[in-house]
C-alpha positions in Angstrom: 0.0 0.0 0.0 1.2 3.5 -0.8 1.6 5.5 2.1 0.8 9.1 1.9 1.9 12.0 4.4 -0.7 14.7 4.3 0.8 16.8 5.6 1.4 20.4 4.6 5.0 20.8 6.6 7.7 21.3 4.8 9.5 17.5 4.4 13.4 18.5 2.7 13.7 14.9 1.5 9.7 14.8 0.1 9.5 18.2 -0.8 5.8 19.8 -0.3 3.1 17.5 0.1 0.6 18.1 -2.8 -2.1 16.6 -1.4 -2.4 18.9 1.7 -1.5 21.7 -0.7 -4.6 21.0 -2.9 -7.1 19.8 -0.1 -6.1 23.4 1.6 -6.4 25.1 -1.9 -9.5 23.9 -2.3 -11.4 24.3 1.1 -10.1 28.1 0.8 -11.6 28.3 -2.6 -14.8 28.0 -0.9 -14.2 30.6 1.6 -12.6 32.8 -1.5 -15.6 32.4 -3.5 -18.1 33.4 -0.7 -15.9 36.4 0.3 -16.2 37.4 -3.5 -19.9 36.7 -3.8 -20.4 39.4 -0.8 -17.9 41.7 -2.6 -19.1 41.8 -6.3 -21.4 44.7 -7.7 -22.3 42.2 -10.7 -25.2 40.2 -10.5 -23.8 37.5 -12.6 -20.5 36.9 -11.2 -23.0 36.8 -7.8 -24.7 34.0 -9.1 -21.6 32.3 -10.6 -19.7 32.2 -7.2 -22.7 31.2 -5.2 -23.2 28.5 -7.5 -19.4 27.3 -6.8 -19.3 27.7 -3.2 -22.4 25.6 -3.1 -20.8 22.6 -4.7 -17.2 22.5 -4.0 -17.8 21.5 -0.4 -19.6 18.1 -1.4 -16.8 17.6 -3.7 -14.2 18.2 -1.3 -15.6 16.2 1.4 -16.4 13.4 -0.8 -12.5 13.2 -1.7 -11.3 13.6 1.7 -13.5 10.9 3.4 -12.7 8.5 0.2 -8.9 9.4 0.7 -9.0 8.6 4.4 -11.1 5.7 3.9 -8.4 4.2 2.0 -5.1 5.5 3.6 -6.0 7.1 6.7 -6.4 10.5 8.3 -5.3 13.5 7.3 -2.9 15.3 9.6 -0.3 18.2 10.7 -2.9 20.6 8.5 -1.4 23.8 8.9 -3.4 27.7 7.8 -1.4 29.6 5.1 -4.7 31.5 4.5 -4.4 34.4 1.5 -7.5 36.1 0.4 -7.3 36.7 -3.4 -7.2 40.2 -4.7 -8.1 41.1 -8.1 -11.5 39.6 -10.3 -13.1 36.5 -9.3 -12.4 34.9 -12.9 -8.7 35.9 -12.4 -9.1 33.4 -9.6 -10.4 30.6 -10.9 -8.6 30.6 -13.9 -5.2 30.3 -11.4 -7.6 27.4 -9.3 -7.6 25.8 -12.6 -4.3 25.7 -13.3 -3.2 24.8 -9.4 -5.8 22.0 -9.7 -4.1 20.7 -12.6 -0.7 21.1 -11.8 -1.3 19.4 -8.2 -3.1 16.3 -9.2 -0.2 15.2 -11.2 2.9 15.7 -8.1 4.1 12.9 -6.8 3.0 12.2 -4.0 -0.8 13.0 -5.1 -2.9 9.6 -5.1 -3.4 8.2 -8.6 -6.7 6.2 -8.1 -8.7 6.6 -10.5 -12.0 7.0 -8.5 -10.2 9.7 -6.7 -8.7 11.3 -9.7 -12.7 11.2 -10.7 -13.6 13.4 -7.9 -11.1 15.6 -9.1 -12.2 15.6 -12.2 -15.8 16.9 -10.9 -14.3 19.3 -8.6 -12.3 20.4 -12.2 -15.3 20.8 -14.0 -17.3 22.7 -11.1 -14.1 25.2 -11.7 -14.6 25.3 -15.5 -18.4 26.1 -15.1 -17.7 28.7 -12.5 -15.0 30.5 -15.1 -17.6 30.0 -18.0 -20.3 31.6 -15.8 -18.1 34.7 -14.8 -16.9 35.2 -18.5 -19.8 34.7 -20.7 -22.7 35.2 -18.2 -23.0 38.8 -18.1 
């Protein structure tokens, strides 16, 4: 069995761990989102962000709890939280690209039913960025 740290701290020999680095990125991305939705003066990007802050937590817990399930807790979870600044499609288009990046590190699980979770939580981002650029 593959045995995974999850852990965010630093490890010199492993390097970052990039599966506390996305699990963090994306339960801030909720909090982000929300903050955003309060902040925005456009109806549409309003709509967009509640929409994504509604279904990234599901998403998120669903991979967790099937992660944990399978090779235990999750642990030494450290806060680095950093509210974005600048547009809310700015945003997700760098969530995007840190989802995608992330999921292939070593050290980030390779099942394929987890990598399908990811792929949702992917998508959820891709309809979010759609929304905020072409829903106006």
């Amino acid at each position: 069995m593959v045995k995974f740290t999850a852990s965010i701290e630093r490890n010199e020999a492993q390097g970052d761990d990039p599966l506390m680095q996305f699990v963090m990125c994306m339960l801030h991305s909720r909090t982000n989102a929300h903050l955003q939705h309060w902040m925005t003066a456009s109806r549409s990007d309003h709509t967009a962000l509640s929409f994504y802050y509604d279904g990234v937590v599901d998403l998120l817990d669903t991979f967790v709890e099937s992660f944990q399930g399978q090779y235990g807790k999750l642990h030494d979870v450290m806060d680095g939280y950093v509210f974005p600044t600048g547009k809310p499609l700015d945003y997700f288009m760098y969530l995007a690209n840190e989802i995608d990046t992330l999921r292939r590190q070593t050290g980030f699980p390779q099942d394929s039913w987890l990598q399908n979770i990811v792929d949702e939580m992917r998508a959820l981002v891709s309809q979010t960025i759609y929304q905020l650029r072409e829903l106006k």
